[in-house]
C-alpha positions as CSV (number, residue, x, y, z in Angstrom):
1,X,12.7,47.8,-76.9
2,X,9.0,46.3,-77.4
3,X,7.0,45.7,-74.7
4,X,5.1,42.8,-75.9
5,X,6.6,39.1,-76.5
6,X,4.9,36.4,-78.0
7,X,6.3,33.2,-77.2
8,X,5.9,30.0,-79.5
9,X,7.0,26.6,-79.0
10,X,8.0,24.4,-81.9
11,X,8.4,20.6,-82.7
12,X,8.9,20.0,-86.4
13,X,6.9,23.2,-87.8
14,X,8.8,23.5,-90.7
15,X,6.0,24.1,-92.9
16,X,4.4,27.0,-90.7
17,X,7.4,28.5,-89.0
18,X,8.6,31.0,-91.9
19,X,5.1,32.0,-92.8
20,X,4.2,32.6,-89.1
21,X,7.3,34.6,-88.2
22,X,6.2,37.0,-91.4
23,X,2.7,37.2,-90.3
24,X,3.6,38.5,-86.8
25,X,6.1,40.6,-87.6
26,X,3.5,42.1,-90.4
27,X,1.1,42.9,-87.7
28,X,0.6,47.1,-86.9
29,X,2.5,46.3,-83.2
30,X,5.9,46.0,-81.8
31,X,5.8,42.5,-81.3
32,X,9.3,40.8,-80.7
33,X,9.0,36.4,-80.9
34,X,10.6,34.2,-79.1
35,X,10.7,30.2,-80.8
36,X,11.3,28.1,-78.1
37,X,12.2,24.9,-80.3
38,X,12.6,21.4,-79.1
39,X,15.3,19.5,-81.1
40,X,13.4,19.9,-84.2
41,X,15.0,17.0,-86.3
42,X,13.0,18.5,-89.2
43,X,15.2,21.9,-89.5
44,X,12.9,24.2,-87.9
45,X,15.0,25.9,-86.0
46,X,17.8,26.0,-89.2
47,X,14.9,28.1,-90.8
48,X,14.5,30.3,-87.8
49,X,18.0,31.5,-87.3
50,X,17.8,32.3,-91.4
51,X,15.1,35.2,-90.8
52,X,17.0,36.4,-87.5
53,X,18.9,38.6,-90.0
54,X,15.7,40.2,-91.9
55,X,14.7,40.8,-87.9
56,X,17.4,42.0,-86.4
57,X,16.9,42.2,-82.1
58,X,13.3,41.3,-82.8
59,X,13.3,37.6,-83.6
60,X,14.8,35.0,-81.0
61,X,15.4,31.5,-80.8
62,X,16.0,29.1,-77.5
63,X,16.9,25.4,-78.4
64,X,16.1,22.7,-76.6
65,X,17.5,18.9,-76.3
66,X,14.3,17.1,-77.0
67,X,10.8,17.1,-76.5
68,X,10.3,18.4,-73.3
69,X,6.9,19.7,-72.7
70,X,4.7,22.1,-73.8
71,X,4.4,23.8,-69.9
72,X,8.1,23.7,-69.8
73,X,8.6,25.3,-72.9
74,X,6.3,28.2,-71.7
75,X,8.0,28.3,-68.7
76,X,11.4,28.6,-70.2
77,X,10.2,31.4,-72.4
78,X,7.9,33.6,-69.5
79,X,11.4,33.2,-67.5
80,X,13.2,34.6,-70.6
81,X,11.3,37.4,-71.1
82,X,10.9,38.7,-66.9
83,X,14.9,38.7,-67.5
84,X,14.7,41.2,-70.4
85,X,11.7,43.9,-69.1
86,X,8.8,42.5,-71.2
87,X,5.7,43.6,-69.7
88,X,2.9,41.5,-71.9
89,X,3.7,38.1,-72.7
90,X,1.7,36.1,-75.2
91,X,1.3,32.1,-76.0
92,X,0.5,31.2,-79.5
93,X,0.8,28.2,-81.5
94,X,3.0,27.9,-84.8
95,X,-0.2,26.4,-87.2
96,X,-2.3,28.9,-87.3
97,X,-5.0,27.1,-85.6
98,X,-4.5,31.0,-83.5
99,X,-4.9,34.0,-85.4
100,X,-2.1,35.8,-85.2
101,X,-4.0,38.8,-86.2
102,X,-6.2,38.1,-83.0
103,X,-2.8,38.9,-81.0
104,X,-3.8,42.6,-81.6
105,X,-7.5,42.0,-79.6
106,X,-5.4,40.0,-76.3
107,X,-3.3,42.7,-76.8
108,X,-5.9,45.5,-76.7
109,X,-7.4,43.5,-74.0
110,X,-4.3,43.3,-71.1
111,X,-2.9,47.2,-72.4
112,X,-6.2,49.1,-72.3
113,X,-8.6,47.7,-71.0
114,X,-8.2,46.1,-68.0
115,X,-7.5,42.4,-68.0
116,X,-4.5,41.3,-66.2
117,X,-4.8,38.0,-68.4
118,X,-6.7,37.7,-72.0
119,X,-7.7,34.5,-73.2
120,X,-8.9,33.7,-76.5
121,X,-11.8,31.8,-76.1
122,X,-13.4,29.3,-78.1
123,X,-16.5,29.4,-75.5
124,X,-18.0,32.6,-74.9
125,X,-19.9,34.5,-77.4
126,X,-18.3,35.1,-81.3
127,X,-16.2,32.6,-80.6
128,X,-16.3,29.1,-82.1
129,X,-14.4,26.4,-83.9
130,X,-13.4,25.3,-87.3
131,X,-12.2,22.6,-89.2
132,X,-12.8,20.2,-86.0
133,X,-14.7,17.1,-86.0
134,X,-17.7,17.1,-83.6
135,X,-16.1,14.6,-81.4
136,X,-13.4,16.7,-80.7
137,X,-15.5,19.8,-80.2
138,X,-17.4,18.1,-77.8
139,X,-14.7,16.3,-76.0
140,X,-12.8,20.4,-75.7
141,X,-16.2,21.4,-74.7
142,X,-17.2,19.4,-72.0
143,X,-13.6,19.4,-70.7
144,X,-14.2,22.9,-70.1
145,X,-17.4,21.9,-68.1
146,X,-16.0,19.6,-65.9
147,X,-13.2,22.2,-65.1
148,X,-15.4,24.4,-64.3
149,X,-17.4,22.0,-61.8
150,X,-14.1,21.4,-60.1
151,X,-12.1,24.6,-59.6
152,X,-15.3,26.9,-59.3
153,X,-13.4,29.1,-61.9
154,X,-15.5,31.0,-64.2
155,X,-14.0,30.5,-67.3
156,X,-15.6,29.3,-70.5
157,X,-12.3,28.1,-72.4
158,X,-10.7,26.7,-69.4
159,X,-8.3,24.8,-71.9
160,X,-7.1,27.6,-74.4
161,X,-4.0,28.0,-75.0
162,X,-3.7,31.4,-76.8
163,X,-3.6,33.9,-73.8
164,X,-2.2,37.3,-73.1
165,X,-0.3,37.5,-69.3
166,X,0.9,41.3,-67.9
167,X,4.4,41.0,-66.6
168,X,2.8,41.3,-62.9
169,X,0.9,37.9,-62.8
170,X,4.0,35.8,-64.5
171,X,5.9,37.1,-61.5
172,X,3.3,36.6,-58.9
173,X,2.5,33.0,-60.2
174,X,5.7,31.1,-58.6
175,X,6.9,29.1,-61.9
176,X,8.7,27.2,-60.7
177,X,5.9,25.2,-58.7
178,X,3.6,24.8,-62.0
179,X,3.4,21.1,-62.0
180,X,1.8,20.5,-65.7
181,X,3.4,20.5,-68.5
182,X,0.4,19.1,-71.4
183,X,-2.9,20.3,-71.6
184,X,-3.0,20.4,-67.9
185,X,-0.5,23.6,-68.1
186,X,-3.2,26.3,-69.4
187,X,-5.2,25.2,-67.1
188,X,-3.2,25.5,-64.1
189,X,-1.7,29.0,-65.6
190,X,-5.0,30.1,-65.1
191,X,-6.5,28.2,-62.4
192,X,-2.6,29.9,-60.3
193,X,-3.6,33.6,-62.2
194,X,-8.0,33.2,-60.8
195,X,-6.6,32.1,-57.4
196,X,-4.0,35.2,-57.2
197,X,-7.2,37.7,-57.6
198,X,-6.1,38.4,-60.8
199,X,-8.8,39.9,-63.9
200,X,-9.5,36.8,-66.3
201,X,-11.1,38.0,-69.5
202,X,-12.1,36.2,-72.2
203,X,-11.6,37.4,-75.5
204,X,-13.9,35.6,-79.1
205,X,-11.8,33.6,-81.4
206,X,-11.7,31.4,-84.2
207,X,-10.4,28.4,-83.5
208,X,-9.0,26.4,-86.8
209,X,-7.6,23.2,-86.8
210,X,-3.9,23.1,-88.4
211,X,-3.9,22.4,-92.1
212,X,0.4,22.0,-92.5
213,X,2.1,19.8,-90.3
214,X,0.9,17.1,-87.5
215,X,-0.9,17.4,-84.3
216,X,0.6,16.6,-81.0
217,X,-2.4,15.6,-79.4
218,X,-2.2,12.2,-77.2
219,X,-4.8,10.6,-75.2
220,X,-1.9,10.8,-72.4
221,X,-2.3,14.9,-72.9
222,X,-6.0,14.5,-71.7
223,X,-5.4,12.3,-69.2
224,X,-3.0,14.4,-67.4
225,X,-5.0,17.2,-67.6
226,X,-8.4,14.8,-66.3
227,X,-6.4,14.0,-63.2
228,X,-4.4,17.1,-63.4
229,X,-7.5,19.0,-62.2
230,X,-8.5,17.0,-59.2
231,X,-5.0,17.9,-58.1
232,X,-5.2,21.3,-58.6
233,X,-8.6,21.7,-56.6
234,X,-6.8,20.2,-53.6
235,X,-3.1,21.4,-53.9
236,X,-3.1,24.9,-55.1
């Protein structure tokens, strides 16, 4: 039984999904996957039951009725994992915009070296971003900024979504009462973890822009997570 579950969410990833399952499982670690797909109408989740057989107890699928919510897909999948004695949960997405190889650094990070939650971070030295446009860079940026003037939390990637969690702060952090479920979500996750006393650490990435497939980025993504923050300061 592996210790370590990375957890993806999918909506219509057919052109990343097979390649990314063969990347992880590639990587020198025990990794087991979870998909957590959303009614793909595009036959991802057709594509991910196919490899189940060339990984055998190691590849799993949960399918969903419809787009639900990135937060509630990470939810569903931290709650599937506490049932089943996984101690380090990752989040990752499906294009590649996350290194998969960099799950063996968050990995690294939460399993030797003290971090009760790794975050791969855009923000903080070695670190950067490719492949973006500078109005987007800037926009990610200075979100970051103004979440750090709110919630006092000293985090340089406030928004990142490509995290490592030990089995001990998914089951402090009450999941049920996580209120986001867009962009909003990693920062709560975090905001819930920082506010629980837990060890933040921020790991350098590479963040690159998907090349296959389509964005789900909406302007009603950042406006939940705008507001969403003013909440949090005063709620959580």
């Amino acid at each position: 039984m592996s210790e370590a579950l990375v957890i993806i969410p999918t909506y219509n990833e057919k052109e990343n999904i097979e390649k990314m399952v063969h990347k992880v499982f590639s990587l020198p670690a025990d990794f087991h996957l979870l998909i957590v797909d959303d009614g793909s109408p595009d036959g991802t989740a057709a594509i991910v039951k196919a490899l189940q057989k060339d990984y055998e107890g190691k590849l799993h699928i949960s399918e969903r009725t419809g787009k639900l919510g990135l937060g509630t897909a990470y939810i569903h999948g931290f709650k599937w994992g506490l049932a089943r004695d996984y101690q380090f949960f990752f989040e990752m997405d499906c294009d590649f915009s996350h290194d998969p190889d960099d799950l063996l650094r968050l990995y690294d990070a939460t399993k030797n070296k003290g971090a009760d939650v790794a975050i791969g971070s855009r923000y903080v030295k070695g670190g950067r971003v490719a492949n973006w446009p500078i109005g987007r860079v800037l926009m990610s940026y200075y979100a970051s900024v103004y979440v750090r003037l709110v919630l006092w939390m000293n985090i340089k990637d406030t928004t990142a979504g490509f995290k490592c969690y030990k089995r001990a702060v998914l089951e402090a952090i009450h999941l049920d009462e996580v209120k986001f479920i867009g962009y909003a979500f990693q920062i709560e996750m975090k905001y819930r973890a920082w506010k629980k006393k837990f060890k933040l650490v921020e790991v350098p990435i590479v963040f690159t822009d998907r090349i296959a497939g389509t964005s789900k980025m909406s302007s009603g993504i950042f406006k939940e997570a705008f507001w969403g923050v003013l909440q949090m300061r005063f709620t959580i």
